[in-house]
C-alpha positions as CSV (number, residue, x, y, z in Angstrom):
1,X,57.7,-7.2,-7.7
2,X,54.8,-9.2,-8.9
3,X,51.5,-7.6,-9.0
4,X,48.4,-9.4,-6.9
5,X,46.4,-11.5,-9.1
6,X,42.9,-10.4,-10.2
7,X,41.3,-13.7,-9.5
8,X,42.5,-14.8,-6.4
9,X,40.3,-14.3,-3.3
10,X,39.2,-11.0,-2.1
11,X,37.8,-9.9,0.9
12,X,33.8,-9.1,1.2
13,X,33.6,-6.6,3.9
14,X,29.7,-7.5,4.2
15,X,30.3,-11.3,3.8
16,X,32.5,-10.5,6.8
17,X,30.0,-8.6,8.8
18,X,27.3,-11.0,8.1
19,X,29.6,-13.6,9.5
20,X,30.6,-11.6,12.6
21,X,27.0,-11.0,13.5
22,X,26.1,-15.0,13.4
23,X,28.8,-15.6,15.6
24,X,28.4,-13.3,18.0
25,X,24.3,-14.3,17.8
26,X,24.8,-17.9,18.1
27,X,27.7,-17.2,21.4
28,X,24.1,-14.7,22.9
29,X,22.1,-17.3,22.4
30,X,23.6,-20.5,23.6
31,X,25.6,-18.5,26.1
32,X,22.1,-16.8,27.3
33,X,20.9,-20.3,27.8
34,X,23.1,-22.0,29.7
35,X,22.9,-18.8,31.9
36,X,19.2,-19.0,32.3
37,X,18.9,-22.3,33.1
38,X,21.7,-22.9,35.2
39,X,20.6,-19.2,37.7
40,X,17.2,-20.4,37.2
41,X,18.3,-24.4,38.5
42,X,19.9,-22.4,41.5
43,X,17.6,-20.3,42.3
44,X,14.9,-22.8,42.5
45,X,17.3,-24.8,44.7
46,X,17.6,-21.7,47.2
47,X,13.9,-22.0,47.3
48,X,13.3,-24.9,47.9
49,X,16.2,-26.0,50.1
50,X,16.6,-25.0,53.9
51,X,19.5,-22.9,54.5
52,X,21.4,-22.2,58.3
53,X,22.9,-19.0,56.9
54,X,19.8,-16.5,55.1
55,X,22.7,-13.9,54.8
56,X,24.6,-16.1,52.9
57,X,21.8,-17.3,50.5
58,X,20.5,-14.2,49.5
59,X,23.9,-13.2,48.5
60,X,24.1,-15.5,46.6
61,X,20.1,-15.5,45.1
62,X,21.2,-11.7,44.3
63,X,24.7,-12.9,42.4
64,X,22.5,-15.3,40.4
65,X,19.4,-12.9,39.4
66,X,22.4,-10.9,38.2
67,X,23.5,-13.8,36.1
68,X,19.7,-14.6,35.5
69,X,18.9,-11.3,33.9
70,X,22.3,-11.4,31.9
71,X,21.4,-14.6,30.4
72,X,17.8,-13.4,29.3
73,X,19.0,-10.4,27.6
74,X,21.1,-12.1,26.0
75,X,19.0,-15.1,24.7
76,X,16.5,-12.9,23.8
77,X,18.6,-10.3,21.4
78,X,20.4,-13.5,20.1
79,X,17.8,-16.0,19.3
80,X,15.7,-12.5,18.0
81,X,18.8,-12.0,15.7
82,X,18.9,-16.2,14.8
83,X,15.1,-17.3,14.1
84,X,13.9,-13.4,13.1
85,X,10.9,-14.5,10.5
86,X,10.3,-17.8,11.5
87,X,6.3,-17.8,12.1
88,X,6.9,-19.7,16.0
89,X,9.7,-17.4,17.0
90,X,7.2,-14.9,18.6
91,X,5.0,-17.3,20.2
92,X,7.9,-19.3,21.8
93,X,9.4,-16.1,23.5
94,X,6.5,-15.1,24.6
95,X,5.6,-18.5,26.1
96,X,9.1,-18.6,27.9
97,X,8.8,-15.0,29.2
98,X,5.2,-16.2,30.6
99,X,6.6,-19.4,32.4
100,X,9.3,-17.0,34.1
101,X,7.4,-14.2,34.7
102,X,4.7,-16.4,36.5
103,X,6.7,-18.5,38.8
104,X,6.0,-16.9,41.6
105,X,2.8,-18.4,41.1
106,X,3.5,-21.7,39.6
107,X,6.2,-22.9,42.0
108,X,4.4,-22.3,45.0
109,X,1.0,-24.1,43.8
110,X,3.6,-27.0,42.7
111,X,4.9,-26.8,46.3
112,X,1.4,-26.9,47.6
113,X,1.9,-23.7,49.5
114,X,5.3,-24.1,50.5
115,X,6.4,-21.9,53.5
116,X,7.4,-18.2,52.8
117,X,10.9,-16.8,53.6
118,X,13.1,-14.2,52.8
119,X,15.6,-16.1,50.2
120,X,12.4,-18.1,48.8
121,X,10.4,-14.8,48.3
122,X,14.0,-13.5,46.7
123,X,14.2,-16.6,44.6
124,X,11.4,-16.2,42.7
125,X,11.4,-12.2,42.5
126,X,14.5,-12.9,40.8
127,X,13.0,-15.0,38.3
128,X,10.0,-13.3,37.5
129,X,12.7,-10.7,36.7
130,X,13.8,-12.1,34.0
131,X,11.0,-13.2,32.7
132,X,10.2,-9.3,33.1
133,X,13.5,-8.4,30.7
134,X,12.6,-11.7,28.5
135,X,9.2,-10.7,27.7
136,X,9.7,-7.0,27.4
137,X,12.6,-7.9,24.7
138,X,10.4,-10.6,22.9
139,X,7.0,-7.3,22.5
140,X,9.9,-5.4,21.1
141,X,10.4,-7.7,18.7
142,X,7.4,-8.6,17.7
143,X,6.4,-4.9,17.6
144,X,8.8,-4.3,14.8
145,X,8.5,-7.1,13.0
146,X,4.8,-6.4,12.6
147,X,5.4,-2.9,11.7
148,X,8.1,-3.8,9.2
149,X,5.7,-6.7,8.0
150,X,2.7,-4.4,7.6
151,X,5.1,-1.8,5.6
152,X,5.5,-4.1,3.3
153,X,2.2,-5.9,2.8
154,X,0.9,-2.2,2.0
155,X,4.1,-1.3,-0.5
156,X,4.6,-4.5,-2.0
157,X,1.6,-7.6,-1.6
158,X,2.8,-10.8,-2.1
159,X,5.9,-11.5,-2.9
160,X,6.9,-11.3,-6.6
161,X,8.5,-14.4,-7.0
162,X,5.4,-16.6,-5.9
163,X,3.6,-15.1,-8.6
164,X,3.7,-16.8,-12.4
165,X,1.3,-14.9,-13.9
166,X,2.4,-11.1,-15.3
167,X,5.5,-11.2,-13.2
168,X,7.9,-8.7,-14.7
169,X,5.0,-6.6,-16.1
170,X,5.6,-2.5,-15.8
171,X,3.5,-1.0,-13.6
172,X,1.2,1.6,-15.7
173,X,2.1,4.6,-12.7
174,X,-1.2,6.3,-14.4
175,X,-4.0,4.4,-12.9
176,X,-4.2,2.9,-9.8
177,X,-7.9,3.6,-8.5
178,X,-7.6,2.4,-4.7
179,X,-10.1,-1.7,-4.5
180,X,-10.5,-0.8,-8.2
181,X,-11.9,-3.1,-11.0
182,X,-9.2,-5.0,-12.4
183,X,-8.6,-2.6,-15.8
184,X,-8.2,0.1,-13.0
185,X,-5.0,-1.4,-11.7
186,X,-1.8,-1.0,-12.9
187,X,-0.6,-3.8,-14.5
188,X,-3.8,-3.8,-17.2
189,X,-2.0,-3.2,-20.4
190,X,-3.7,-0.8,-22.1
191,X,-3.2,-2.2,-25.6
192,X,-5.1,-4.8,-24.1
193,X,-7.5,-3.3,-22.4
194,X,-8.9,-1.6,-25.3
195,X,-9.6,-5.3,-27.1
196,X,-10.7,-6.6,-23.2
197,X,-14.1,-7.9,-23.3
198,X,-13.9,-8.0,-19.6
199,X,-13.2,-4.0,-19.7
200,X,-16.6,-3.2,-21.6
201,X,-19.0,-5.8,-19.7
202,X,-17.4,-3.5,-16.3
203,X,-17.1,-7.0,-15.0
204,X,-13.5,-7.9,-13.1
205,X,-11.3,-10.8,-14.3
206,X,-11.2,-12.4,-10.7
207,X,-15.0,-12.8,-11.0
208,X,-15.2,-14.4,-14.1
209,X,-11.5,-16.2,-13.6
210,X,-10.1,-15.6,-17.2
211,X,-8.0,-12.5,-17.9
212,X,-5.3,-10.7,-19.9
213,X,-2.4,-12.0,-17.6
214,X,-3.4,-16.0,-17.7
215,X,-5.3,-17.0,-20.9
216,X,-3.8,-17.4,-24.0
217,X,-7.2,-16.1,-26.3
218,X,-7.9,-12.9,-24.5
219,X,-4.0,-12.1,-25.8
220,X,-4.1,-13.4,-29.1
221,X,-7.7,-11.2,-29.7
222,X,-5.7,-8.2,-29.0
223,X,-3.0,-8.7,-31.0
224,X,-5.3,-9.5,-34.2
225,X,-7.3,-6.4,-33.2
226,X,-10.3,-7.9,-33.0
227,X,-13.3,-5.5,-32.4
228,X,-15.1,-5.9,-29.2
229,X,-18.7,-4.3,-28.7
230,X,-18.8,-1.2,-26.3
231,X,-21.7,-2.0,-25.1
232,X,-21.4,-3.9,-21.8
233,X,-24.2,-6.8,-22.2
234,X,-22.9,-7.7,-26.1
235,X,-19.1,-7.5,-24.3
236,X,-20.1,-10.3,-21.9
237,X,-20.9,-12.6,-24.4
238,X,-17.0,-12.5,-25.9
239,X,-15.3,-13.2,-23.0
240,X,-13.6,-16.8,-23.5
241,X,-14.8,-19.9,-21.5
242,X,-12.3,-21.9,-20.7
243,X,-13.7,-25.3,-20.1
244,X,-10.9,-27.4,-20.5
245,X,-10.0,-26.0,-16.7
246,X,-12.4,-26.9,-13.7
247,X,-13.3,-23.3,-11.1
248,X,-10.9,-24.9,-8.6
249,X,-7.8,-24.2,-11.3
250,X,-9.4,-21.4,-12.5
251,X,-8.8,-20.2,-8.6
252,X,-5.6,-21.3,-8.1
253,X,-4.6,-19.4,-11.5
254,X,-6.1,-16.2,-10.2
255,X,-3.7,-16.4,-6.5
256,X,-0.5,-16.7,-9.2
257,X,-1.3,-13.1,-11.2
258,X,-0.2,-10.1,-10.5
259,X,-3.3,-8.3,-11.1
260,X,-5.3,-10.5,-8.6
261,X,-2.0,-9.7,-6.0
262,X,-2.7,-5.9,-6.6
263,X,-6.6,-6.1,-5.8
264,X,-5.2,-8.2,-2.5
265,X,-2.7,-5.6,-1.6
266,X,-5.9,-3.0,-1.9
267,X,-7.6,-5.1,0.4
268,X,-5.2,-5.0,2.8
269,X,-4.8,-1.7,2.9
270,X,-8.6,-1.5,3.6
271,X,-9.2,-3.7,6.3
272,X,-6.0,-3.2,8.3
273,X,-7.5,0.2,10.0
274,X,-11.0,-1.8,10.0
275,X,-9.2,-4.3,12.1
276,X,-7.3,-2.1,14.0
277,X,-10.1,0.5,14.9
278,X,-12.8,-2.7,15.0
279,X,-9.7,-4.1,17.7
280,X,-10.0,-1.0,20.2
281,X,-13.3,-0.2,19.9
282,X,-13.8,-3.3,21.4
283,X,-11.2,-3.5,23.8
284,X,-12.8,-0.3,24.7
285,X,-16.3,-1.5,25.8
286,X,-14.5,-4.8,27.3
287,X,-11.8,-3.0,29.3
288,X,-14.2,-2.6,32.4
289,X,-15.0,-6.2,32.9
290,X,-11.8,-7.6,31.7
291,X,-10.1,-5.3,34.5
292,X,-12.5,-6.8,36.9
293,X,-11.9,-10.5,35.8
294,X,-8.3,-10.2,35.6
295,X,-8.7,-8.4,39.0
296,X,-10.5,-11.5,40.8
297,X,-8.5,-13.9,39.0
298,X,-5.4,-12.7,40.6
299,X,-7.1,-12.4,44.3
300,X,-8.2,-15.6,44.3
301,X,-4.7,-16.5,42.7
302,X,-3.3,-14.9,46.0
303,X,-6.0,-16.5,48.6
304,X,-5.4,-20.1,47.6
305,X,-2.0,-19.6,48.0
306,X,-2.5,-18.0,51.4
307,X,-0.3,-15.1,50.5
308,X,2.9,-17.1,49.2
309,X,3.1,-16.6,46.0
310,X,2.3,-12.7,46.0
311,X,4.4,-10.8,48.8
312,X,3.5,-7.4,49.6
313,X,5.9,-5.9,48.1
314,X,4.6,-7.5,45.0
315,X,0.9,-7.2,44.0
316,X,-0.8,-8.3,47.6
317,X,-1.7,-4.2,47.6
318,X,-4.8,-3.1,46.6
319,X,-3.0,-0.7,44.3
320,X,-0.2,-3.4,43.2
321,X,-3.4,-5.5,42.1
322,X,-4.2,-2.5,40.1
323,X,-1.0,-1.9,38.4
324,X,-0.5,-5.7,37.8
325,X,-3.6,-6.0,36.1
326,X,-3.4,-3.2,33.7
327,X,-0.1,-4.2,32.5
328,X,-1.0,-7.8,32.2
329,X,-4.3,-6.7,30.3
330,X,-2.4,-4.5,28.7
331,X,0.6,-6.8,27.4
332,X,-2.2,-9.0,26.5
333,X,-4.3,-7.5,24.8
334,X,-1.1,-6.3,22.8
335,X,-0.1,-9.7,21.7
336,X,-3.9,-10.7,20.9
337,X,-3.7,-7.6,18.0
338,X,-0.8,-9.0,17.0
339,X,-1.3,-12.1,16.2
340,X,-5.0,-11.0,14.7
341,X,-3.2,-8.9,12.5
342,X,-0.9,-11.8,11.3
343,X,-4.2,-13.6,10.7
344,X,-5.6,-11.1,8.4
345,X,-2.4,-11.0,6.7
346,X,-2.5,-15.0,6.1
347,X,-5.8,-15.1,5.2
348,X,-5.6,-12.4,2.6
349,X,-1.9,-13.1,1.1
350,X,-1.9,-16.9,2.0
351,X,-5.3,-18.3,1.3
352,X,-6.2,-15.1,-0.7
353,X,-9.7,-15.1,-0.2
């Protein structure tokens, strides 16, 4: 009996895995969408159409919202699993979880007012929910990915490998002093640091944009041991000039080090609860009035569509109105954090400012 060969193929259980989970992604997502639009296409139809036989119809608007809610589950958890980390995957959900959730508002000011009826009212209750599932599905996501995204800005900065300057430096464990000068970070080399003219001037490399990690003369001084004053005025007047660089490079040198990436990841860490608490406080002040515009916005909603787009058992109540506008607020002002947090994460690891 021959023996199996040790170079023929062999089987990669995660490979495998990795594999099955596209698949079944891809068959949620395109699967999801036919569903959605095609329950969607009929249900608008049902509300829009005349029928002899209500019975009948909302039979068949309940069959559908069935299918409806089906579909946006499952094009939500697939294109989630497909497009998780693209930058417009959020937004787009959201959008499309907005559109469905609102169309018992937007189809009847389409219609003009339309008249109100029993598969009609059912049509559009169906679709708002799934835009319900849609849109709770699509926060989810976008709760975790910020979390997970936040985790990381606060463990790890920027990326390693869009650094070029000190990348695959050891971390000196020792010294880390939290928004500390650049020689309290730790990937200063301390055999550097003790021939650093930037060390003894107390100045930061950043600031002056020439350090141990990108020019070549603050290097070659340490290795001949040459002997820097400890005095911090006659230590400013060694560190090296590079004119052959304008400040603009000089800049663009700094965003590329490792050291620079540290100070940002300190920065981070700072204004991420200055955000955050800065966020709800005010929220805070602002939640009376914002309950009161959202409030009037959706009463007037409801008067100038004489009732048609808001049934009773929806949010014509005084206390529906209430409930709907704390969890739109709410959801709101959700997203709004969100995406403010994602702006101080570009501005500090993108533009690193």
């Amino acid at each position: 009996m021959s023996k199996p060969s040790n170079y023929g193929p062999s089987f990669d259980a995660d490979d495998a895995i990795g594999n099955f989970l596209d698949m079944a992604a891809k068959v949620c997502f395109y699967g999801g969408l036919a569903a959605t639009v095609v329950s969607v296409g009929l249900l608008l139809f049902y509300y829009f159409t005349p029928h002899s036989d209500p019975g009948a119809v909302l039979n068949n608007v309940a069959l559908f919202g069935k299918v409806l809610v089906a579909g946006t589950l499952a094009g939500a958890v697939g294109s989630t699993y497909l497009f998780w980390g693209e930058e417009l995957m959020h937004g787009i959900q959201l959008i499309i979880a907005a559109i469905l959730f609102f169309t018992p508002i937007i189809i009847p000011a389409i219609n003009g007012g339309g008249t109100a009826n029993s598969a009609g009212e059912a049509s559009l209750g169906a679709i708002q929910k799934g835009g319900t599932i849609f849109g709770v599905i699509a926060i989810l996501a976008l709760i975790v990915e910020l979390v997970m995204g936040v985790r990381a800005r606060m463990s790890q900065g920027a990326r390693s490998d869009q650094l070029k300057y000190g990348k695959g430096i050891q971390e000196e464990k020792y010294q880390n002093k939290f928004m500390g000068k650049c020689w309290q970070l730790p990937y200063c080399r301390k055999f550097v640091r003790e021939k650093c003219p930037i060390y003894f001037s107390k100045k930061t490399c950043w600031k002056e944009q020439v350090g141990c990690m990108c020019e070549e003369e603050v290097i070659r001084n340490a290795m001949e041991n040459r002997p820097i004053p400890k005095d911090a005025i006659a230590a400013a007047r060694y560190i090296p000039v590079n004119n052959k660089l304008n400040s603009a490079q000089k800049r663009a040198r700094c965003k590329q080090c490792v050291i620079y990436n540290e100070h940002l990841r300190h920065q981070y860490r700072l204004m991420l609860p200055v955000t955050i608490v800065s966020f709800a406080l005010i929220y805070l002040v602002l939640r009376s009035p914002l309950l009161d515009l959202s409030g009037a916005a959706i009463t007037k909603i409801n008067d100038a569509l004489q009732g048609v787009a808001m049934t009773k058992s929806q949010i014509i109540q005084q206390n529906g109105v209430m409930i709907f506008r704390e969890v739109i607020l709410d959801c709101f002002v959700f997203v709004l954090l969100a995406y403010v947090l994602k702006v101080l994460e570009f501005v500090i690891f993108k533009l690193k400012v």
